[in-house]
C-alpha positions, 0 to 999 in steps of 0.5 A: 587950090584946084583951080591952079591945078593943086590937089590935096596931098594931106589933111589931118586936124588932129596935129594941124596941118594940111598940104598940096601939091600940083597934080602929078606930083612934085613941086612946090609942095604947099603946106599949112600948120599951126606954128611950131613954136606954139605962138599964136599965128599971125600974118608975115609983115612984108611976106607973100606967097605967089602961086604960079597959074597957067595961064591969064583965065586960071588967075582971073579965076583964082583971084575970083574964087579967093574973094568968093571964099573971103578973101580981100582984093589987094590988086585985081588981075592986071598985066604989071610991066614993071616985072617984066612984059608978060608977067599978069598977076593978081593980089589978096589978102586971106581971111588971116590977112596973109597976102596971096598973089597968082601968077602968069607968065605969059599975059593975060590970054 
């Protein structure tokens, strides 16, 4: 989360949750919790959670960093022309199998 420019606004283990949001302030506001109906969580099947970076290096980095921390490649850093002709993105997996992309907007310099 650092590396895309989010710091932690909240932590509190006790409920579970925690949260962050990008430095400065503002959104979007991240935020992880056990579910509130009490169920055990699992993975969405065909949901994903994209992260916007900077730039092409912040991507690279993050997908990096996310497979250092256990995470799974599930599409390394690439330009994907079929969303449009800047749009370099990168895809994995969480350790829970959540699907995770980072993304930029404007290639991959």
């Amino acid at each position: 989360m650092a590396r895309l420019g989010h710091v932690e606004r909240f932590a509190d283990a006790a409920r579970p949750w925690a949260g962050w949001q990008p430095l400065g302030g503002g959104r979007p506001l991240f935020i992880i919790t056990a579910p509130f109906d009490g169920a055990t969580a699992s993975p969405g099947n065909g949901a994903m959670i994209a992260f916007s970076a900077s730039d092409g290096a912040t991507v690279r980095d993050a997908h990096a960093l996310g497979l250092l921390h256990g995470g799974t490649d599930d599409g390394a850093p690439a330009l994907r022309p079929q969303y449009h002709r800047d749009y370099y993105g990168a895809y994995l997996r969480d350790p829970d199998g959540n699907k995770l992309c980072l993304v930029c907007h404007s290639g991959p310099a």
